[in-house]
C-alpha positions as CSV (number, residue, x, y, z in Angstrom):
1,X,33.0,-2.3,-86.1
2,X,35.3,-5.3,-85.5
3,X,34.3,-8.8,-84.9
4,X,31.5,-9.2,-81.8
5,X,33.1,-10.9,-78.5
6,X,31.0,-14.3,-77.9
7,X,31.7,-14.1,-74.3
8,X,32.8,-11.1,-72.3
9,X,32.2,-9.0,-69.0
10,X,32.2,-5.5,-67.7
11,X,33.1,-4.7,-64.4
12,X,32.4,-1.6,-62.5
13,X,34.8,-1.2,-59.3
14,X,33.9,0.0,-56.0
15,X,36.7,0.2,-53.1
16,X,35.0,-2.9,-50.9
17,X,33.3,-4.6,-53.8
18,X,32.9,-4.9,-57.1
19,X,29.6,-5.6,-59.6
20,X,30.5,-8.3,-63.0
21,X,27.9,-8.8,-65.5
22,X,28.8,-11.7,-67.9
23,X,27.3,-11.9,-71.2
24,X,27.5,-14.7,-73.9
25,X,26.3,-15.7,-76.9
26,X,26.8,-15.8,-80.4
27,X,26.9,-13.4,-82.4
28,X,23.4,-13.7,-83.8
29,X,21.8,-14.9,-80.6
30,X,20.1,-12.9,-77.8
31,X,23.2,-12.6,-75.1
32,X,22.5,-14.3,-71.8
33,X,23.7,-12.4,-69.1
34,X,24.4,-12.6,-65.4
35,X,25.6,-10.3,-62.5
36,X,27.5,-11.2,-59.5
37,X,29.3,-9.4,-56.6
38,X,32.3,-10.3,-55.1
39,X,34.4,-8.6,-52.3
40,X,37.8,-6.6,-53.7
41,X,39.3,-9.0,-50.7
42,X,42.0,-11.8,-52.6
43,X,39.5,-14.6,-51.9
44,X,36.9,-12.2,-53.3
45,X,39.1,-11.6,-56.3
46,X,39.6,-15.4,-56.6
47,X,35.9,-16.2,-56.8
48,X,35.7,-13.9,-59.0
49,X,38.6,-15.1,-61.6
50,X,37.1,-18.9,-61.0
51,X,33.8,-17.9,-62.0
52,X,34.9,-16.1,-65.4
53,X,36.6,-19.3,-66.0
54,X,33.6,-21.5,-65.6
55,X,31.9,-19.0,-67.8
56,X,34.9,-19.2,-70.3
57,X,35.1,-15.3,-70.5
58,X,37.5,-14.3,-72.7
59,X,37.5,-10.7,-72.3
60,X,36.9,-8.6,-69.4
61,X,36.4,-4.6,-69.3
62,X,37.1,-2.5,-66.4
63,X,37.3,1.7,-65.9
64,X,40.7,2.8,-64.6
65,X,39.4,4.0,-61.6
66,X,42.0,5.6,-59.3
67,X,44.2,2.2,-58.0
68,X,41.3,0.2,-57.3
69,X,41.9,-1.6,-60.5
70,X,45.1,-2.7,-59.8
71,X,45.3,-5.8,-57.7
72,X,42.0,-6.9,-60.2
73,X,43.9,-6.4,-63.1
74,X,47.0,-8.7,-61.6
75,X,45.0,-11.3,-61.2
76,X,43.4,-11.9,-64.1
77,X,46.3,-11.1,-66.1
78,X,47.6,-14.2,-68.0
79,X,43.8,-15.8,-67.8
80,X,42.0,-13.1,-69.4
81,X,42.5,-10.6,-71.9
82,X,41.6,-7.6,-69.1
83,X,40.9,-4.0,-71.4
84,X,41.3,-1.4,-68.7
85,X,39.0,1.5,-70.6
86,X,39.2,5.1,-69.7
87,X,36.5,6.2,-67.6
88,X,35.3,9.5,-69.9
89,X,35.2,7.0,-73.1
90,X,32.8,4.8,-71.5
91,X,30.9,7.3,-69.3
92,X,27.0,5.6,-69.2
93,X,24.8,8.7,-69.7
94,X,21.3,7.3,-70.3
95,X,19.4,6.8,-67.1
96,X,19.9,6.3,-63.3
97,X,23.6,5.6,-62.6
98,X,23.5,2.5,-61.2
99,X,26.7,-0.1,-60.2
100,X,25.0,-3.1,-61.8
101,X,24.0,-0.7,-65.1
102,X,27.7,0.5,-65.3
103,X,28.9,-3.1,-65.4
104,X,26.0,-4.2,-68.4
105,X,27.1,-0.8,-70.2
106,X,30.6,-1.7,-69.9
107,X,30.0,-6.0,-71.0
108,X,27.5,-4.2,-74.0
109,X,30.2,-2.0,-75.5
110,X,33.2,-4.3,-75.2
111,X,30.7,-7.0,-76.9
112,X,30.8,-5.0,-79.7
113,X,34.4,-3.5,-79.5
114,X,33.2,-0.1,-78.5
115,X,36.0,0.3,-76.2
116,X,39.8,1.6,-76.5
117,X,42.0,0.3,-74.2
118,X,44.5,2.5,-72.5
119,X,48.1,1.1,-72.5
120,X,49.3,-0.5,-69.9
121,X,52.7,-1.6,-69.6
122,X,54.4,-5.1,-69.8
123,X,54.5,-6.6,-65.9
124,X,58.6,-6.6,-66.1
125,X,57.8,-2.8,-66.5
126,X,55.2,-2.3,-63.8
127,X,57.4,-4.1,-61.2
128,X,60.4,-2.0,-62.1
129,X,58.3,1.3,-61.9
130,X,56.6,-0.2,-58.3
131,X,60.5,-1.0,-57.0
132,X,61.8,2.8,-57.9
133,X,58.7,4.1,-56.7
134,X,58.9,2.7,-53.3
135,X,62.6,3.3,-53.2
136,X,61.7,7.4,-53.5
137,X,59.5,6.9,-51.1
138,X,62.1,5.2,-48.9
139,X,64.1,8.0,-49.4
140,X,62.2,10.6,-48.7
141,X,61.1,8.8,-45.8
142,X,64.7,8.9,-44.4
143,X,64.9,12.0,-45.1
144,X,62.4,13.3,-43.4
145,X,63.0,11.2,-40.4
146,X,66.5,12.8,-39.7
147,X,64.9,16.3,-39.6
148,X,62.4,15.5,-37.0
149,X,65.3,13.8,-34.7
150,X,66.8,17.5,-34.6
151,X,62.9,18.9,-33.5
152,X,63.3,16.0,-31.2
153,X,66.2,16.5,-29.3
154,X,64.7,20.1,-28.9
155,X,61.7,19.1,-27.5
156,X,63.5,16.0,-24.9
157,X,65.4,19.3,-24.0
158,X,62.4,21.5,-23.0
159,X,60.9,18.5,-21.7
160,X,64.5,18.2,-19.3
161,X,63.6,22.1,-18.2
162,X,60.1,21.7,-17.5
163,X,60.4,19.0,-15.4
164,X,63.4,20.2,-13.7
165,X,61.4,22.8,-12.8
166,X,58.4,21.5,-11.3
167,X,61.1,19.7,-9.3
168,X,62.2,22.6,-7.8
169,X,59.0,23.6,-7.6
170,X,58.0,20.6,-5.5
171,X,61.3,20.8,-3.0
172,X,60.1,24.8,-2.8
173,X,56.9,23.5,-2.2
174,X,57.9,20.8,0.4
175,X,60.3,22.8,2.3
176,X,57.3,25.7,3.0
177,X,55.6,23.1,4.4
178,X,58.2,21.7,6.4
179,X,58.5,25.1,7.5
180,X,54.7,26.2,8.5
181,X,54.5,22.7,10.1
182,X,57.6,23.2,12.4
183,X,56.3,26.5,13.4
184,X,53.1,25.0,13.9
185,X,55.1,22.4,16.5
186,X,57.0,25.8,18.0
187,X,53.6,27.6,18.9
188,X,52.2,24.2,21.0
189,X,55.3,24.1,23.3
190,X,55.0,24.9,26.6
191,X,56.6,28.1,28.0
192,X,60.7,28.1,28.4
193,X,59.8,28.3,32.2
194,X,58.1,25.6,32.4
195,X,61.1,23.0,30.9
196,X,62.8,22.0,34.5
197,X,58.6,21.3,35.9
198,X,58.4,18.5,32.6
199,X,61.6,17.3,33.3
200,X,61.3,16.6,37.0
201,X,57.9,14.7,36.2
202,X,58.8,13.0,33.2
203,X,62.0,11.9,35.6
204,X,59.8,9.7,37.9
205,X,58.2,7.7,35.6
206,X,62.1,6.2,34.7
């Protein structure tokens, strides 16, 4: 067992917030201890790094817990040694799972360097992998766009048909009814015989 760490923490990670439990002490002292939550929010995150410097926490312990550990990690990097610990080596099996349990299990074992750190590379590496990473997905982006343009064009065409369609429906439509409604007007005339009678009447009123 290597030399106990005075003043550490443990974090355990949730996606909205997060659970640290601070413990300090010497070596042959009863640790004090202390658990706060802060929101995974930068402000959150800021609170949090502020606090484990007023604390003067040396050492920090975290699970590498899908990505969640990421933006925690970047900022405490350069303040704190962070020891990002693989989740199966640090599994708490004794009792009722609990977020504020995980975080004391995590503080107690990195107190007494119980825990392995998994590598993580140097932050010139990280941003080169982040760069080519985003510039695959840029690319396959692209290229996924162009083949949709082609199902596009398809579908403005069908779109063209169907409404040019219902247009001619509509103008079918419309002329049937100009046609019932002119008929309608043919059956209400008067008689062909009785033309020259309405003309000679409508005459005297001019």
């Amino acid at each position: 067992m290597g030399k106990l760490i005075e003043r550490c923490a443990g974090i355990d990670i949730g996606k909205r917030f997060l659970l640290c439990y601070v413990m300090t002490g010497a070596a042959h002292e009863e640790p004090r201890s202390e658990t706060r939550r802060f929101d995974t929010t930068v402000p959150g995150l800021e609170r949090l790094r502020n606090w484990l410097n007023d604390e003067h926490v040396t050492d920090v312990v975290m699970e590498s817990t899908g990505s969640y550990w990421i933006p925690i990690f970047n900022l405490l990097e350069g303040h704190i040694t962070v020891v990002l610990a693989n989740p199966e080596e640090v599994k708490n099996r004794k009792g009722h799972k609990t977020d504020r349990k995980d975080a004391e299990h995590l503080a107690d074992l990195l107190r007494h360097n119980h825990v392995r750190s998994s590598y993580i590379p140097a932050e010139p590496v990280r941003q080169l992998r982040d760069l080519t990473r985003r510039r695959v997905q840029l690319t396959q982006q692209n290229a996924g766009e162009r083949e949709p343009s082609l199902h596009l064009r398809y579908s403005q065409r069908e779109n063209s048909i169907l409404l040019w369609n219902v247009s001619l429906r509509k103008q079918a439509f419309a002329l049937r009814t100009r046609i019932v409604s002119a008929m309608a007007i043919y059956r209400q005339l008067p008689p062909f015989h009785q033309y020259d009678s309405i003309s000679s009447a409508a005459r005297k009123f001019y």
